[in-house]
N, C-alpha and C positions, 0 to 999 in steps of 0.2 A: 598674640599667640606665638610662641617658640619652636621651632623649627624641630623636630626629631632627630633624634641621634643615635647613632650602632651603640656596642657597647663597650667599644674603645674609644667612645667618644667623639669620634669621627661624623661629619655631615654625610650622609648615606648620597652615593650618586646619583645626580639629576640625569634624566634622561635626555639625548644627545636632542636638537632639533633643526630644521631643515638649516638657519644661519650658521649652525655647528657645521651640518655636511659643506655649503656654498663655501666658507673660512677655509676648510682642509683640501678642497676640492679646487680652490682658488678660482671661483666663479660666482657670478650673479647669483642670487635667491630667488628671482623669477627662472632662471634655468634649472634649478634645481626641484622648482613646485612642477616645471613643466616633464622632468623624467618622472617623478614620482606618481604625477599623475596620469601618465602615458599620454604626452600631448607632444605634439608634432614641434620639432624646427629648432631640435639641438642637435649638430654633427657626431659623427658617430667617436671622436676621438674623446669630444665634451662628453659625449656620453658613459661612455668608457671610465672617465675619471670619476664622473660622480657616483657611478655605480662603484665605484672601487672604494667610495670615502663612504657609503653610505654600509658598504661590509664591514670596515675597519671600523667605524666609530656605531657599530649595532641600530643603526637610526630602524623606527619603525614608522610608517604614517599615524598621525593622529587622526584616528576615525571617529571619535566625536567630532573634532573640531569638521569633517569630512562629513558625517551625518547632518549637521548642522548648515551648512551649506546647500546640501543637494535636498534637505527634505527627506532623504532616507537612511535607513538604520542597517541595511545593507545585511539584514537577518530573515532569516525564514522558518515560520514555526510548523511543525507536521505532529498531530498525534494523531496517535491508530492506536488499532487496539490492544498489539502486543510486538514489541520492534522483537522480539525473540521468532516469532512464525516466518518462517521464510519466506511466506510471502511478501509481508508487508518489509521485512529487512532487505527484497528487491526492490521493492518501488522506492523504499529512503535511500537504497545507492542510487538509484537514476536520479532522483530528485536531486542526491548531494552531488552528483558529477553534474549538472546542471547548473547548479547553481554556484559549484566552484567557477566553472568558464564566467560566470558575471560576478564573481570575486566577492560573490554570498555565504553567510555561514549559514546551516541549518541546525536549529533545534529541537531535538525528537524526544516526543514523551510517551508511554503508554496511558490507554484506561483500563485493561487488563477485566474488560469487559462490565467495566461497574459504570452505568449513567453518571452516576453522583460523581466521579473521578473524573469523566470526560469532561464537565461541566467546570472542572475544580482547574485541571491542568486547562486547558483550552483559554479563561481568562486570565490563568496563575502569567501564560505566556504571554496573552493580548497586554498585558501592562506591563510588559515589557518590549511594547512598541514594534513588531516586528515588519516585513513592510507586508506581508502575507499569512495567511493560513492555508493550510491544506489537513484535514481532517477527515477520519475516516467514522462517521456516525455510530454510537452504539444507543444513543438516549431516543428518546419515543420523541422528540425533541430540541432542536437547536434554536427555539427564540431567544435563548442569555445570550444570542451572540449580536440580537440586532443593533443595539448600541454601536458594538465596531464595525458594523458593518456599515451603517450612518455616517458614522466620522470617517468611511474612506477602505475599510479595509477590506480589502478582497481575500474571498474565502471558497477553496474548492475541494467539494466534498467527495473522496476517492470510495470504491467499492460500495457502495450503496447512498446514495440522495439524502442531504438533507431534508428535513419536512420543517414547517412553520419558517423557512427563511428561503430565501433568494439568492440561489447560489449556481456558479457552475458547477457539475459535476463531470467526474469520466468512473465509466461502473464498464466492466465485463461483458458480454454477448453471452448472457446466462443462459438465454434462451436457446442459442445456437448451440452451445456448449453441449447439454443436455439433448437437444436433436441429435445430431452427431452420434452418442455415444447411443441413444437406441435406436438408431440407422442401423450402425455397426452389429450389432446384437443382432438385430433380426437379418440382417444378412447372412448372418452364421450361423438360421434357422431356429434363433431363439422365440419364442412370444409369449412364455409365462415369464418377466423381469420385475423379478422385485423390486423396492427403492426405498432407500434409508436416509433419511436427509434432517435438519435443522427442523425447529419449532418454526410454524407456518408464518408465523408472527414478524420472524426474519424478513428485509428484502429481499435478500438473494435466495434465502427458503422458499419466500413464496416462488418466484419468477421460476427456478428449477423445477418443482414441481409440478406448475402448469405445464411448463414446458413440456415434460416426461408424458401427463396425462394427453396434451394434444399431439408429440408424436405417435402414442401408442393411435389413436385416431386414424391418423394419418395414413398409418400399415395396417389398416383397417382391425386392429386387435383391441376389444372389448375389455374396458380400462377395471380393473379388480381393485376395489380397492383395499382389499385385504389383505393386499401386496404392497401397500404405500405405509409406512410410519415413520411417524415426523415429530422430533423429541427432542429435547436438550441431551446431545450427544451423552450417556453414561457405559460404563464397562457392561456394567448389569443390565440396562437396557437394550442394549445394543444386543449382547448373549439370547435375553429373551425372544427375541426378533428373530435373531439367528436359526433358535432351535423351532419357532413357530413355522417359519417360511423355509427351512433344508429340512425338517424333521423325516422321520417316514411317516407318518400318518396326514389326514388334509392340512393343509390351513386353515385353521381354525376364523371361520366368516369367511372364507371363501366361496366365487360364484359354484353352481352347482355343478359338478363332471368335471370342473378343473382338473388340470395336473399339477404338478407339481413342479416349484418354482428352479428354472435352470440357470437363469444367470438375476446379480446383485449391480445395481447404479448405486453407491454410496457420493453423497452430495458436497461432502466437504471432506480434507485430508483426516482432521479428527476421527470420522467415522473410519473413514476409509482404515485409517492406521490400526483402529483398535477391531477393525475384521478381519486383517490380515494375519491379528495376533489370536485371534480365535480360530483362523480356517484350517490349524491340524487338527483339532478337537473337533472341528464337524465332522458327520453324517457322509455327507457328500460335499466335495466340490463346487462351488458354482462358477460359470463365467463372471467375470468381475471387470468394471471400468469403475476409476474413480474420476471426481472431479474436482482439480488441480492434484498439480505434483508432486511428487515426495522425493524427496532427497533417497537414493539409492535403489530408485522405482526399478533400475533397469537391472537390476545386483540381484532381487531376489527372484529366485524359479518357480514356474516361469515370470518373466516380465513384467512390470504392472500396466496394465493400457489405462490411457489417463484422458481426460480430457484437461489440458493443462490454459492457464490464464498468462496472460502476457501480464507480468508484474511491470518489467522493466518499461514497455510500451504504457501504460499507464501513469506512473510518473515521470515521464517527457512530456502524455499530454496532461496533466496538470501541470508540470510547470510553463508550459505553451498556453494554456490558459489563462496562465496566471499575469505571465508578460502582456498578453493581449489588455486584459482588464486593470494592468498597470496604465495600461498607454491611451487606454479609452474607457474610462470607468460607469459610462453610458451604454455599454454594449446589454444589450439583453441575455438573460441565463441562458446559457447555452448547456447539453450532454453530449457528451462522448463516449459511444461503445469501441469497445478494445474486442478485434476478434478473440474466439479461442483456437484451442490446434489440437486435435485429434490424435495423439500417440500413439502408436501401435505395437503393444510389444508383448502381449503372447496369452495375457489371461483373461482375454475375452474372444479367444478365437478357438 
C-alpha cells in the first residue's frame, strides 16, 4: 500500500505522539503518559515543560488507543424527542456539563416523536458503542434494546418509563405538579376548572389527569367531565374546546345547573402556547396555569403561572444513575421523581 500524498507532493503530517512530546520536553515517556493522564508524582516544574511541549507540538491523546485500555468509549448517547423543546435542551446541558467533568462526549439525537425513528436512532448509536444511553420513550415499546442491555449497557429512561425492558428511570412528580396547580385555583375561589391535556394514551397524559380528577376530589368538587379533553394537541382542536368550555351558552354534556367554566389547567407547553394565542379572541378570560414553562412566561400580561418541571434536576439524576449502574451493574431498577415548583405570576389569580 502507498502512503498518501498533498498535491504538492508532499507526505501529509503525521500526528505528533506522546515520544514526540517526552523528545522536546526532554523527559521520560512514562512522565509524560503520567501528565496526560492526570496521574500523580511529576513535580510541578516537569510539569510545566511538558504541558508546554504538548501546546507547541498540538499533541492530542489517543483515545482509542485510551478506550481500549479502560474498556470504555468515554461517549454518551441521549435521544429524546425533540433537542429543539426546551425542555429537553435543559436536561442535554446538565447531562453535557456532567459529563464534561468525567471527560465524556455526548451524542444527542431527536425522534421528533415517530416510534419507528426512536427505534432507528437509539441502535443507529448503540453500534457505536457508547458506554451509556439515556432515552426519552415515545415507542409503545423498548424491547429492540434488550440485546444491549444483555451485553452490559446501561440505559435510563428520562420523562416517562420504559415498558417491555428493565431500566432506571427519573420521570417528574406529575402528579404533584397537577395537585398544586388546582390547590391554587380553588384557593382563588375557582371550582368549575377545565383541563386540556395530551391523548390519555401518553404517560405523563395519563398521570396528569388522574392527578387533576383526584384533587378535584379532594376539594370536595364534583369531577365534570365535560371539562376534561384530552387529544393530540391541534390549533383547531384545541379552538374547539376553547369556544365549548368559555362560550356563553352551557357546556355542551355538562353536569346539570353547572356554571360556567372560570379557569383552564393546560397539561403541556404545546397546549398551553397555542391558548394563549387564542385568549384575545375569547369570549372571556379564564384563570389559566400551565404545566411547564415557557420561555418569556413572565413577559406576557399578566404573568403565566406555571407549574414548571426541573429539567436541569433531572439530567443530574440520570446521569447519577447512570454512574451508579456503571459501578454496580447488579443494582435493581430503581425511579426517581424530580419535584415540580409552583410559579406564581398573575394569570391564575
Amino acid at each position: 500500500m502507498t502512503a498518501a500524498v498533498s498535491s504538492s507532493g508532499a507526505l501529509p503530517p503525521r500526528r505528533p505522539t506522546m515520544k514526540d512530546v517526552a523528545a522536546h520536553a526532554g523527559v521520560a515517556l512514562k512522565t509524560v503518559s503520567r501528565v496526560v493522564n492526570g496521574e500523580p508524582g511529576v513535580g510541578p516544574s516537569t510539569l510545566a515543560r511538558v504541558e508546554e511541549s504538548i501546546v507547541a507540538l498540538g499533541y492530542r491523546r489517543n483515545e482509542s488507543a485510551r478506550q481500549l485500555r479502560s474498556g470504555r468509549a468515554g461517549t454518551l448517547a441521549m435521544v429524546v424527542r425533540d433537542i429543539a423543546d426546551p425542555f429537553f435542551a435543559a436536561i442535554g446541558r446538565a447531562v453535557e456539563m456532567a459529563a464534561h467533568r468525567d471527560g465524556q462526549v455526548v451524542m444527542i439525537g431527536s425522534t421528533h416523536e415517530d416510534p419507528a425513528r426512536e427505534r432507528e436512532v437509539a441502535l443507529a448509536f448503540c453500534a457505536r458503542r457508547p458506554d451509556a444511553l439515556i432515552l426519552a420513550p415515545i415507542a409503545d415499546s423498548q424491547e429492540y434494546l434488550h440485546p444491549e442491555v444483555a451485553a452490559g449497557l446501561p440505559v435510563v429512561a428520562i420523562d416517562r418509563p420504559a415498558h417491555d425492558l428493565l431500566a432506571d428511570s427519573v420521570l417528574s412528580d406529575n402528579a404533584g405538579g397537577v395537585r398544586s396547580a388546582v390547590d391554587h385555583l380553588v384557593r382563588h375561589g375557582h371550582r368549575r376548572i377545565g383541563y386540556l391535556g395530551d391523548d390519555e394514551m401518553v404517560f405523563t397524559a395519563r398521570e396528569r389527569v388522574m392527578a387533576y380528577r383526584a384533587a378535584l376530589r379532594d376539594n370536595e368538587i364534583v369531577t365534570d367531565e365535560a371539562l376534561i379533553r384530552l387529544a393530540a394537541p391541534t390549533a383547531g382542536g384545541i379552538q374547539r374546546s376553547l369556544d365549548e368550555l368559555l362560550g356563553p351558552g352551557p357546556v355542551p354534556g355538562a353536569l346539570a345547573g353547572s356554571g360556567p367554566v372560570t379557569a383552564l389547567i393546560t397539561a403541556n407547553n404545546r397546549i398551553t402556547a397555542e391558548v394563549l394565542r387564542q385568549l384575545p379572541s375569547l369570549p372571556s378570560r379564564p384563570a389559566l396555569v400551565g404545566f411547564d414553562d415557557l420561555e418569556l412566561a413572565d413577559l406576557i400580561t399578566p404573568g403565566l403561572t406555571v407549574v414548571a418541571q426541573d429539567a436541569e434536576g433531572i439530567g443530574r439524576a440520570a446521569m447519577e444513575l447512570l454512574e451508579s449502574r456503571l459501578a454496580d451493574p447488579a443494582l435493581p431498577a430503581r425511579e426517581v421523581r424530580i419535584p415540580t415548583r409552583l410559579i406564581i405570576r398573575g394569570s391564575a389569580e
